[in-house]
N, C-alpha and C positions, 0 to 999 in steps of 0.2 A: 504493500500500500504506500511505503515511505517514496517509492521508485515512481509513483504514479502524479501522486501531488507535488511533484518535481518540477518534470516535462510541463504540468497544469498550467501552477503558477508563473512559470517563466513564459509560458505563449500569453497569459491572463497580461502578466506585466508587460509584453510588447506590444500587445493590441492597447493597452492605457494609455503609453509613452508615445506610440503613434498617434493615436486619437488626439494628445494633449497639443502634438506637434502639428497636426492638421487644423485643428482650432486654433491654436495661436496664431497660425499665418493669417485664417481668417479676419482680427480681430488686429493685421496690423496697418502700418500706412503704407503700404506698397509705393516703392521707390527710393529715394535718397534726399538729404537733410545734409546740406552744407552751411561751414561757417568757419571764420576766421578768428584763428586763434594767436597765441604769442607771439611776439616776434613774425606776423604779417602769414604766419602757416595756414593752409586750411587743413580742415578736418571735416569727415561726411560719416553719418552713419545710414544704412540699407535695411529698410524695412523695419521701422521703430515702432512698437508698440500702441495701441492706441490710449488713451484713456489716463495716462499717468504723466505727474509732472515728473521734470529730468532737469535738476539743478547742473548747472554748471562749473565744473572744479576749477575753471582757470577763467582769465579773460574770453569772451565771447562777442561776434560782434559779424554783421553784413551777414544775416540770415537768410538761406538761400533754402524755400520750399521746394525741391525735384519729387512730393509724394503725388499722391493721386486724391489726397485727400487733405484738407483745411487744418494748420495748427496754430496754435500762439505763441509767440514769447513774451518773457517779462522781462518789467526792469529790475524787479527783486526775485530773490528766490525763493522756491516751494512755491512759484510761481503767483507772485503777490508784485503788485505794485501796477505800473501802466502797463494795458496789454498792448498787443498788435496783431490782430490777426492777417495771416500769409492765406489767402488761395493758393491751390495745385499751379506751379509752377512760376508763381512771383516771390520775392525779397523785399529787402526791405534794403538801404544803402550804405557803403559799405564798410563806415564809417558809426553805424547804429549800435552800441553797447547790446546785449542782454543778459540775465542771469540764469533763465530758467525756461526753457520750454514745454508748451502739451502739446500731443500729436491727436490729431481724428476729432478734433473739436470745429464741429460739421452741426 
């Protein structure tokens, strides 16, 4: 019986870990989120979550929306202060400070 509930459990847990995986894509902003960081760097993140704000660790600043779907930035973080909301495929210039962004705020 030990041999049985083995094999079980571990198909049970791949079919969860897929399913969690196929939902999450669901539920994220499909495409890319640019923005210039220290020393004039960019940095982009691909397919970011929806729904949650996303403080930023360093200087932030020239928000560039590449998703398919509406986000915001702030001026403060835990995304507090003046927003801005970006449409699919506009920024904001590029010269624009923020602290904190939400994705899928649609």
């Amino acid at each position: 019986m030990v041999r049985f509930r083995r094999p079980v459990a571990v198909g049970l847990g791949g079919a969860v870990l897929a399913l969690t995986v196929s939902m999450g894509a669901a539920f994220a902003a499909d495409g890319s989120f640019a923005w210039i960081g220290p020393k004039g760097k960019g940095y982009s993140i691909t397919d970011p979550p929806d729904g949650h704000c996303f403080d930023m660790g360093q200087e932030a600043r020239g928000a560039v929306n590449g998703t398919k779907k509406s986000l915001t930035v702030y001026t403060g973080k835990k995304c507090s202060g003046s927003a801005t909301r970006l449409a699919p495929g506009k920024s904001v210039p590029e010269k624009t400070p923020f602290a904190s962004v939400k994705f899928g705020t649609e």
